[in-house]
C-alpha positions as CSV (number, residue, x, y, z in Angstrom):
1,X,-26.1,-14.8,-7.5
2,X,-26.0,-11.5,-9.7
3,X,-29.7,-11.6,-9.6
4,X,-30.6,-12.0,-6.2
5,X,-28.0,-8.8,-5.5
6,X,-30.1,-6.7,-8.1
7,X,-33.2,-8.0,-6.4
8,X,-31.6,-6.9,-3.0
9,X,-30.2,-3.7,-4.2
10,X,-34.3,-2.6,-6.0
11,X,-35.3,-3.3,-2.7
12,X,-32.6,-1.4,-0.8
13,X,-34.1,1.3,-3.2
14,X,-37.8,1.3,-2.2
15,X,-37.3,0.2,1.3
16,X,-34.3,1.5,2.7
17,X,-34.1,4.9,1.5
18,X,-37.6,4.9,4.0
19,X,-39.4,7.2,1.0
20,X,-42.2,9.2,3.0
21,X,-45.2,9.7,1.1
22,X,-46.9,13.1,-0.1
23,X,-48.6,13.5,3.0
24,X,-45.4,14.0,4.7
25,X,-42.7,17.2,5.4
26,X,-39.9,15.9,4.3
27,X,-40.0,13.9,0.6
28,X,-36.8,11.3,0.7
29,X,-35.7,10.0,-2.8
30,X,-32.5,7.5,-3.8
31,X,-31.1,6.9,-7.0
32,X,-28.3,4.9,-7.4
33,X,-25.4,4.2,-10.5
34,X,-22.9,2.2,-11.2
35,X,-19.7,4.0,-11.3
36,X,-17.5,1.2,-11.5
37,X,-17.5,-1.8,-14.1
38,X,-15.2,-4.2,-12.5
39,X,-15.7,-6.5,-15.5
40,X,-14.4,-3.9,-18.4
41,X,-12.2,-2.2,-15.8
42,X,-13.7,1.3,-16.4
43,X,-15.4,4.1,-14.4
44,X,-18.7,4.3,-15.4
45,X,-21.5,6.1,-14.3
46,X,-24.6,4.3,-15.7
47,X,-27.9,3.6,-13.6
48,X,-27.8,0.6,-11.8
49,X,-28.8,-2.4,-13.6
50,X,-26.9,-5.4,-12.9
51,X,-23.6,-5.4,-10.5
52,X,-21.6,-7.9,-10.3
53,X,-18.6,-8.4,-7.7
54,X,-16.0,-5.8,-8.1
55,X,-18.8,-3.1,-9.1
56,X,-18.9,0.1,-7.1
57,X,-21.7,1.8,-6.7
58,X,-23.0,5.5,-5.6
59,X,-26.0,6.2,-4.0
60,X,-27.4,9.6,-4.0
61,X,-30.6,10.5,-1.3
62,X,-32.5,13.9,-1.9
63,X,-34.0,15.0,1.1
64,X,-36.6,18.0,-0.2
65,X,-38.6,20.0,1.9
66,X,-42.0,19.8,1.0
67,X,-44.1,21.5,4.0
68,X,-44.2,25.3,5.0
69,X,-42.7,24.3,7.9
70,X,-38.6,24.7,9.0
71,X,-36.4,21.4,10.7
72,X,-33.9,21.7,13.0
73,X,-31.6,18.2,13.1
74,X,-32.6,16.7,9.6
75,X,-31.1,12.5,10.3
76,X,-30.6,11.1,6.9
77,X,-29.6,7.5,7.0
78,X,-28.4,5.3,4.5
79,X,-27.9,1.6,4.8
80,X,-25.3,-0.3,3.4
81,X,-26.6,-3.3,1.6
82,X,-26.3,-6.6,2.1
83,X,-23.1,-8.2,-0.4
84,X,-21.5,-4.9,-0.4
85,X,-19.1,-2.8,1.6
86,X,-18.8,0.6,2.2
87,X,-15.8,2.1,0.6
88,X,-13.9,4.7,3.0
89,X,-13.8,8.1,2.7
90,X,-16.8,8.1,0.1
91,X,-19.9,9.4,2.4
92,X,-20.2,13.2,1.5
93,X,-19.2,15.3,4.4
94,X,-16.4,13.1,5.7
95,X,-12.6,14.2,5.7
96,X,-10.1,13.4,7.5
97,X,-7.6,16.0,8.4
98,X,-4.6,15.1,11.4
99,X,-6.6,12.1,12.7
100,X,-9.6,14.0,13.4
101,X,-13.1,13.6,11.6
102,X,-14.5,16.7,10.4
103,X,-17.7,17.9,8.2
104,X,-19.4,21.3,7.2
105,X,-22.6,21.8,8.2
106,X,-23.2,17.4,8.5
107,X,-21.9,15.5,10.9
108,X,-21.6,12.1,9.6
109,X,-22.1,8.8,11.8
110,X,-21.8,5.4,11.5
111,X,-23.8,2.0,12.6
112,X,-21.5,-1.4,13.1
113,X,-25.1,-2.8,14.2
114,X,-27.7,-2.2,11.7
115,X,-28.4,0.8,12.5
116,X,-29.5,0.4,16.3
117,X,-26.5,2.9,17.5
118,X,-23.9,5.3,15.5
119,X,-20.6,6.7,16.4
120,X,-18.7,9.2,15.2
121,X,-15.5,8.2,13.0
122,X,-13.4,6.3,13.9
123,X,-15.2,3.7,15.2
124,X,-14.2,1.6,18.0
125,X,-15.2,-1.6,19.5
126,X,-14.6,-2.7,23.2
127,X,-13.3,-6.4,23.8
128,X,-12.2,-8.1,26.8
129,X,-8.9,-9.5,26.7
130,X,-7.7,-11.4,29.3
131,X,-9.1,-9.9,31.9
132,X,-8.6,-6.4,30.4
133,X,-10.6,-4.3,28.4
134,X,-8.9,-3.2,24.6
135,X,-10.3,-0.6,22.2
136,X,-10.2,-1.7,18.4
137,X,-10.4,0.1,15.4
138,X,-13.3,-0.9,13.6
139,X,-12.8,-1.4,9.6
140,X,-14.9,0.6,7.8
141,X,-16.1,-2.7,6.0
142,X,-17.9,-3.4,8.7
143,X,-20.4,-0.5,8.3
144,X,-24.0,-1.0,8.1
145,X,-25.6,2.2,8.0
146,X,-24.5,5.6,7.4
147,X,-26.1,8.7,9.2
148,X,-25.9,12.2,8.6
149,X,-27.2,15.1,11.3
150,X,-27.8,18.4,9.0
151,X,-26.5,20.9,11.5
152,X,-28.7,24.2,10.1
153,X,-31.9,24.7,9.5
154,X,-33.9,22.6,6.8
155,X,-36.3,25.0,5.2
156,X,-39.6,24.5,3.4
157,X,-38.8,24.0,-0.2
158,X,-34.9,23.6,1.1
159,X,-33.4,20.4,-0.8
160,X,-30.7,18.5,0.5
161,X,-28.3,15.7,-0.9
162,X,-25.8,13.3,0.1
163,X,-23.9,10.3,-1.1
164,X,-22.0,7.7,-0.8
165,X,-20.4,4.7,-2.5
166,X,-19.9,0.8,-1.9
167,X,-18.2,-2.1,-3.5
168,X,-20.1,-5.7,-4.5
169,X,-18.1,-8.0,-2.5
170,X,-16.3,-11.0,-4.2
């Protein structure tokens, strides 16, 4: 089980950080640590190896600027992998403050669908209840996908980071 996780968290690395090659403006990088060890019971922050459940782990994607040319609306997405769970609160940019979701400069969304469609925080789902139509409060364990909409101007040779954390289910 620990094995195929690693497996699935290398690839997360190479494919789902979407890393654009030279030939493109914007160069997209992820590293990722351990920075909890659920099995000593200590913060850590090692580069990720092997996880096992209970493990928390930050992922950091550089977003570097690379052409001569300047981007308005930079999206950055990050995906939540597969065995994990995102851990509230952790995406950089995020605060909560009187019920309301704010960020500087990044407004932060999130996918419930793998990334097809993002909403702003908190997210809500619609059901049908006999008859009527209820609004729930979606858990933010249910996350898929995290994106981020730089709000200024990303200019050549700009570099931009962001982060987030999640936790190896049990």
């Amino acid at each position: 089980m620990k094995r195929i996780l690693v497996l699935v968290l290398v690839l997360f690395c190479f494919v789902g950080a979407v890393g654009l090659s030279n030939e493109e403006p914007v160069k997209v990088s992820i590293e990722s640590y351990k920075v909890w060890d659920s099995r000593t019971a200590t913060e850590t922050l090692e580069i990720l190896q092997e996880v096992f459940p209970g493990d928390e782990i930050l992922y950091v994607l550089t977003y570097e600027n690379v052409s001569e040319s300047t981007f308005v609306g930079l999206q950055m997405v990050g995906m939540i992998p597969e065995g994990t769970f995102y851990i509230k609160g952790s995406a950089t940019g995020e605060k909560r403050e009187h019920e309301e979701w704010e960020a500087k400069d990044i407004e932060l969304r999130f996918s419930i669908d793998g990334g097809i469609s993002f909403s702003k925080p908190p997210v809500f789902t619609e059901e049908v209840v006999g008859g009527i139509t209820v609004k729930k409060l979606v858990n933010p364990i249910a996350y898929t996908d995290i994106l981020w909409i730089y709000a200024k101007d990303f200019r050549p040779f700009d570099i931009l980071k962001v982060c987030y954390r999640v936790k190896v289910s049990e």
